[in-house]
N, C-alpha and C positions, 0 to 999 in steps of 0.2 A: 367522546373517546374516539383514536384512529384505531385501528387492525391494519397488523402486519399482514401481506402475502408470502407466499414463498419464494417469490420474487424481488423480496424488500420494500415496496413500494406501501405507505401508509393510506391505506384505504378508509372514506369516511362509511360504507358498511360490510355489517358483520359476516357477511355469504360470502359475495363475493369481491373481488377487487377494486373499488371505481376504477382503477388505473389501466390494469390491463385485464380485469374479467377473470383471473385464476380465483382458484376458493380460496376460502380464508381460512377455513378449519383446521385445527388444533395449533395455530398460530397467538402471538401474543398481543393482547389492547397494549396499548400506550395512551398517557393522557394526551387531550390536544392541546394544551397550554402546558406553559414552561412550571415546571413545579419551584419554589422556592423553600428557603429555610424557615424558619421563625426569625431570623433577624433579617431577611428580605435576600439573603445572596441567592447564588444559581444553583438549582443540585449538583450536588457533591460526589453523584454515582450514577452510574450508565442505567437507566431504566430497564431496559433489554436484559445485559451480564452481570449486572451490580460490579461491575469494574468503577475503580476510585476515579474520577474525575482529575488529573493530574497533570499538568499545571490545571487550576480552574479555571480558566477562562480561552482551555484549548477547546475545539468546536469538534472533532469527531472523537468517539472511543477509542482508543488505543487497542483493545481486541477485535469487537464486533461492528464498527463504525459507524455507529449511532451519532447523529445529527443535533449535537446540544445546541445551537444557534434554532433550527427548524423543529427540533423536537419530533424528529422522524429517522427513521433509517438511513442511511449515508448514501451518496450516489448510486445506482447500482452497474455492477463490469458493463460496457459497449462490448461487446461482440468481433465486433468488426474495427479490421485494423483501418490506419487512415491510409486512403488510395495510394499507393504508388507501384513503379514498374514490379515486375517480379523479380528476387534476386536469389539463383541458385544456389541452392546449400552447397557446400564445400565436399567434397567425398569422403573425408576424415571426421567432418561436421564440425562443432562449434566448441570453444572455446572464451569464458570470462577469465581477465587480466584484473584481481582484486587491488589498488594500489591505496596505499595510506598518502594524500597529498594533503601536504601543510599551508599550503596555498591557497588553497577553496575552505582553512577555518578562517576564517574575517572575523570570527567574534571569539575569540578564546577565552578560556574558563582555568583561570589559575587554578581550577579544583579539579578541573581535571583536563590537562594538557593533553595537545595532539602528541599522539605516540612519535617518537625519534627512528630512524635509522632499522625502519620496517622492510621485510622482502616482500615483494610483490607474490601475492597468490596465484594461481591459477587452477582453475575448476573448470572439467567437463561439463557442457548442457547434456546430459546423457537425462535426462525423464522430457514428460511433454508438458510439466508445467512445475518451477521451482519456485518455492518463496524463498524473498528476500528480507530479509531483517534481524532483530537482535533475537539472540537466545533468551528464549525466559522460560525453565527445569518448573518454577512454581506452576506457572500460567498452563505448563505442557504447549508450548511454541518451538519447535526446532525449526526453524530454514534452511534449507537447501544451501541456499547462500547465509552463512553465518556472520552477521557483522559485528565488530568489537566497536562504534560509535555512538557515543551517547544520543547525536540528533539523532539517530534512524529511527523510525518506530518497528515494534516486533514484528508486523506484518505491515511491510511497506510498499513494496511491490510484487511484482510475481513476472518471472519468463515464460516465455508461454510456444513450444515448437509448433508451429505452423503446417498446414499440410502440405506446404511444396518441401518443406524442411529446413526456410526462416526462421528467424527468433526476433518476437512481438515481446516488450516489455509495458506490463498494465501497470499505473499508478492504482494502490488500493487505498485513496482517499488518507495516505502522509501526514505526519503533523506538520512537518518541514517541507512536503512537495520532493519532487522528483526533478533534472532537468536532462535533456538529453542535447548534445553540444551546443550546454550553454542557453539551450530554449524551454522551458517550462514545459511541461507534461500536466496537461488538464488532468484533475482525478477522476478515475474510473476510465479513463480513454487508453487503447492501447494504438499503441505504435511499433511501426515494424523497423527492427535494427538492421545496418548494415556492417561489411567488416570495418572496424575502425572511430564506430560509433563509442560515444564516452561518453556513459553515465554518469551523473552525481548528485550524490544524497547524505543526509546527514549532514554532520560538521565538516568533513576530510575524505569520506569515502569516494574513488571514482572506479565504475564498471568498465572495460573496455573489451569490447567482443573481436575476435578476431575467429581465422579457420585454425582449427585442432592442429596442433601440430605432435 
């Protein structure tokens, strides 16, 4: 058997963490081998949330981001954004450009078409850290940023205000991934945006940060 920490991290004992030494206490075991069906497939449900496994042969939870490939906890947040200069927040501060682009679906789904002849949203970064993904009323998921695209997962990323008063956007381990102009965003690694940075995720969705106007 593993044990979770409070930190995510699958611990082979029950105290304390092999990993980082936090306690383990009132945290959840996980088996350490992949559990199967009776007819041999891969579980069908998140060991962690009992969330359905959907597509089955996708590798994190869709809520909780359990590691169906590792049979562990999913990456856990980096902290720390990746090095670069410092870039002053704006005095009116920040603004996301939601845009529906038909361009970035490369694989479209006759069942369900990129939306037509969408206005481009725009939403204040007014809190110090927003999710981004789809609504799900069952699951109790609201986002900050509310996406209408099938590829998104519920909890796909998150923005995150910085203390000089930047905006860091974390991949939260995606089904689809994240890319930021056009370059892949490691999961769980946060990166710091500047104006004019362009997000995208999902099928069609692209983020684009600009100063508040």
């Amino acid at each position: 058997m593993s044990f979770v920490c409070r930190a995510g991290h699958a611990s082979d004992e029950p105290d304390y963490c092999s990993v980082c030494g936090a306690p383990i206490g009132g945290t959840v075991a996980i088996p350490s081998a992949k559990a199967a069906s009776p007819s041999g497939s891969a579980r069908s449900s998140c060991p962690l949330c009992g969330e359905a496994r959907e597509p089955p042969d996708v590798r994190y939870c869709e809520v909780c981001r359990f590691d169906f490939s590792e049979q562990k906890p999913g990456p856990p947040p980096v902290a720390a954004a990746t090095p670069i200069a410092a870039v002053p927040a704006p005095a009116q501060g920040w603004e996301l450009v939601i845009t529906v682009d038909a361009a970035l679906d490369t694989h479209p789904d006759p069942d369900h078409p990129c939306p037509t002849s969408v206005a481009p949203r725009v939403l204040a970064i007014d809190r110090g850290e927003m999710l981004v993904g789809r609504h799900d009323e069952q699951r109790d998921i609201h986002p900050e940023v509310s996406l209408f695209d099938p590829g998104a997962s519920r909890r796909h990323a998150k923005l995150v205000r910085e203390a000089d008063g930047s905006v860091a956007l974390q991949d939260l381990a995606s089904m689809n991934g994240t890319q930021i102009n056009g370059k892949d965003v490691r999961p769980g690694m946060r990166r710091r945006l500047v104006e004019g940075d362009a997000v995208t995720l999902g099928r069609w969705t692209r983020l684009t940060l600009r100063a508040r106007r």
